[in-house]
C-alpha positions as CSV (number, residue, x, y, z in Angstrom):
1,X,0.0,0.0,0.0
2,X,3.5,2.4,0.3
3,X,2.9,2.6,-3.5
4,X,-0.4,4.1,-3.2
5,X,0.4,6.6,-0.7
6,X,3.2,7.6,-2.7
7,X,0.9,8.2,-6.1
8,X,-1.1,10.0,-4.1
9,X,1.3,12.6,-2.4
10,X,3.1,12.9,-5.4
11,X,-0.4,14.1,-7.2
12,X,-1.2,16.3,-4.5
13,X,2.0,18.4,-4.6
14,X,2.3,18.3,-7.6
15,X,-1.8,19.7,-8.1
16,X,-0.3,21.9,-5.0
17,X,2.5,23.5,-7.1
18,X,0.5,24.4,-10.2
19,X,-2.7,26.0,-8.3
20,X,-3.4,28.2,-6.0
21,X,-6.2,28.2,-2.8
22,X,-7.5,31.6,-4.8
23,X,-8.1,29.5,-7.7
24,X,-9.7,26.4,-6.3
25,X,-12.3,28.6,-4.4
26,X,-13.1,30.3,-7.8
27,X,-13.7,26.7,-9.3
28,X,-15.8,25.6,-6.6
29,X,-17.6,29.1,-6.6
30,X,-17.9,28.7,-10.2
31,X,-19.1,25.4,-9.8
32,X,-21.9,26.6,-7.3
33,X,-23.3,28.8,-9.7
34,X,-23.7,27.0,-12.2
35,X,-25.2,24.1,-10.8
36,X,-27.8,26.7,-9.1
37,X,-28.5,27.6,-12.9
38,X,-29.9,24.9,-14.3
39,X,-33.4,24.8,-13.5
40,X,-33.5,28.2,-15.5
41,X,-32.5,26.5,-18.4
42,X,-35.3,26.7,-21.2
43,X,-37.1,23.5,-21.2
44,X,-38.9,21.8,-24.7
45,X,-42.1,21.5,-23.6
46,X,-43.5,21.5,-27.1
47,X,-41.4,18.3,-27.5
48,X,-43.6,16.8,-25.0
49,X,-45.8,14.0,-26.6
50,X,-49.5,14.2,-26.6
51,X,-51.4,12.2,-23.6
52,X,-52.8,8.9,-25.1
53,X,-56.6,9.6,-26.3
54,X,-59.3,7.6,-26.1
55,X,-61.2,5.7,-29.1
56,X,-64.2,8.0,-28.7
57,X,-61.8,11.4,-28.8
58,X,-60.1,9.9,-32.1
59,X,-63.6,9.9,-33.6
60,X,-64.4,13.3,-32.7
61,X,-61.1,14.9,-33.7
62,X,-61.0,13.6,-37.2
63,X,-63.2,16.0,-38.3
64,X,-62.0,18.7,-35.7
65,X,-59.6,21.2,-38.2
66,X,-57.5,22.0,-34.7
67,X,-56.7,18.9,-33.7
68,X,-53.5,16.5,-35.2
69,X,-55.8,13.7,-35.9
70,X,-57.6,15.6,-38.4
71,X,-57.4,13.9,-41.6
72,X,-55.8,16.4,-43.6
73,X,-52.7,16.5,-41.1
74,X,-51.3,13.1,-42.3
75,X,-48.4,14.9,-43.9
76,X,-48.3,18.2,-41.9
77,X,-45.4,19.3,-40.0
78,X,-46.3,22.6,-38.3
79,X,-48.5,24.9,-36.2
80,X,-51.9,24.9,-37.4
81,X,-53.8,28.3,-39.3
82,X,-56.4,27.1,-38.0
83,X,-55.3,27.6,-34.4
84,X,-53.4,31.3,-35.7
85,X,-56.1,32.9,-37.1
86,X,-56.7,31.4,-40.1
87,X,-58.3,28.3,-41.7
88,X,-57.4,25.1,-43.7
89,X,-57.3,26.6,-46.7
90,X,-56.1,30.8,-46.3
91,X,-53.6,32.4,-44.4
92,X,-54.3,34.5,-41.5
93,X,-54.4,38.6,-41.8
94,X,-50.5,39.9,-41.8
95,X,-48.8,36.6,-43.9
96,X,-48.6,35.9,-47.2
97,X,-49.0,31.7,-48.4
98,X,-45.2,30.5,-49.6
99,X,-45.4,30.3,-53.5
100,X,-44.1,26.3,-52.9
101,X,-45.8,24.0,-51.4
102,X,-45.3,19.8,-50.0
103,X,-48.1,17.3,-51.0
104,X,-49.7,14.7,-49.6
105,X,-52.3,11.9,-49.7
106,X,-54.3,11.2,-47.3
107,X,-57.5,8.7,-46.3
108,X,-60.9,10.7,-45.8
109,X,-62.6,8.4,-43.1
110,X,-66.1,10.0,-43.5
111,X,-66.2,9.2,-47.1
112,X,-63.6,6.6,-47.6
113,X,-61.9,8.3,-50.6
114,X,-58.2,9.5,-50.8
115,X,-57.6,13.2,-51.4
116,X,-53.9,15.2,-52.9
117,X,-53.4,17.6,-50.0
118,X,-51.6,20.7,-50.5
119,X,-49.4,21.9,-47.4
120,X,-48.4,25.5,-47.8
121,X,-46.7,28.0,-45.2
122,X,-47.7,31.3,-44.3
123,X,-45.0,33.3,-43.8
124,X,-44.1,36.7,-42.8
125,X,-45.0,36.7,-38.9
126,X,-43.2,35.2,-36.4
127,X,-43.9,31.3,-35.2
128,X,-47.3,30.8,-34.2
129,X,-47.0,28.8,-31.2
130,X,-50.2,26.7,-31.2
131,X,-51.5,23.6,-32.5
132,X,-48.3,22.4,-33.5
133,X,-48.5,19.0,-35.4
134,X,-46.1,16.7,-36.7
135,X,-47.3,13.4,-38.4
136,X,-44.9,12.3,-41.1
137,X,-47.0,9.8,-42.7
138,X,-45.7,9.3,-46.3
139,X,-42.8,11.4,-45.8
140,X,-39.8,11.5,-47.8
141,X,-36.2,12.7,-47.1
142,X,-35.4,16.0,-47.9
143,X,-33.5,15.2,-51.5
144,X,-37.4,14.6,-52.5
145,X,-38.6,17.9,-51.8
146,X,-41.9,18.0,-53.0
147,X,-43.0,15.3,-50.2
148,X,-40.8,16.5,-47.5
149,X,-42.0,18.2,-44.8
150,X,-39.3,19.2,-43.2
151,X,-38.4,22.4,-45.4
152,X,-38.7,25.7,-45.2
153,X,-41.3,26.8,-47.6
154,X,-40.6,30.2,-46.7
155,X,-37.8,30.7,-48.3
156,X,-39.3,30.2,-51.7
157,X,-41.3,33.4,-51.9
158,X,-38.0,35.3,-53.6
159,X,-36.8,36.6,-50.1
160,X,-34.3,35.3,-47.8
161,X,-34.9,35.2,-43.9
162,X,-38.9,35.4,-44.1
163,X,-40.2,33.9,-40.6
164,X,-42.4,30.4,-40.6
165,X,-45.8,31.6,-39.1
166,X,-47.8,28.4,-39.9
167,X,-49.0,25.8,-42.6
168,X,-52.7,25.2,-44.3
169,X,-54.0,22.1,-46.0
170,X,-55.7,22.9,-48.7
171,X,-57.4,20.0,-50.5
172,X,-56.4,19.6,-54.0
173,X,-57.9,16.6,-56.0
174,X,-59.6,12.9,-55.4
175,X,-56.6,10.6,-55.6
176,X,-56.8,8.3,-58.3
């Protein structure tokens, strides 16, 4: 055990030599502080999942336009106009509708047909913040752009830095 001892010492005058009392009170104060930060830290409570609905909710919020489970939303990636002051199909007052859009296809329970859905941003306000939805059903990578969802549409209206405010679903056509 002489051997240990010796390792020991050796570090701690050594560690001794190099540093000063001044400097290992500013660690530890250092230290102190931060670890009294961390519960400010910003927290991602939009990341939080959804709490598990019941079979009689999922009946009423497919044909809810504010609610994820509304079949138009099978593709959408976003906060919904609907929520923001708009609807499914227009932008709310104060944005402008990105001149590119994703598409989609997606199963109409109520009448059991398939319908091309149209996803397009409105842009020039800052985020939204409510309703936001992301189902990725059908969703390809981002080298397939028209049937991604996970691109900023904004940026195709000629302009560079426009802000994301949210994204409609505008029906286009019976899938055939």
């Amino acid at each position: 055990m002489k051997w240990l001892d010796r390792m020991v010492e050796g570090s701690a005058r050594s560690l001794a030599k190099r540093t000063s009392r001044r400097s290992v009170v500013g660690y530890l104060g250092a230290l102190l502080v931060g670890a009294t930060a961390a519960p400010l830290l910003p927290v991602a409570r939009g990341a939080t999942p959804a709490p598990a609905s019941k079979p009689d909710d999922k009946k009423k919020k497919v044909d809810d336009p504010t609610s994820c489970d509304y079949w138009r939303h099978c593709a959408i990636d976003g906060y919904l106009c609907g929520c923001c002051g708009g609807t499914q199909d227009t932008c709310p007052p104060g944005t402008t509708m990105s001149a590119v859009t994703w598409v989609g296809t997606c199963h109409n329970p109520l009448d059991g047909k398939d319908y091309v859905i149209s996803y397009n941003d409105c842009c020039g306000k800052s985020t939204c913040g409510r309703c936001m939805c992301n189902r990725n059903e059908r969703d390809t990578p981002l080298y397939i752009p028209f049937q991604s969802n996970d691109y900023n549409w904004c940026s195709g209206n000629g302009k560079t830095n426009v802000p994301y405010h949210c994204s409609t679903a505008r029906i286009v056509s019976v899938a055939k």
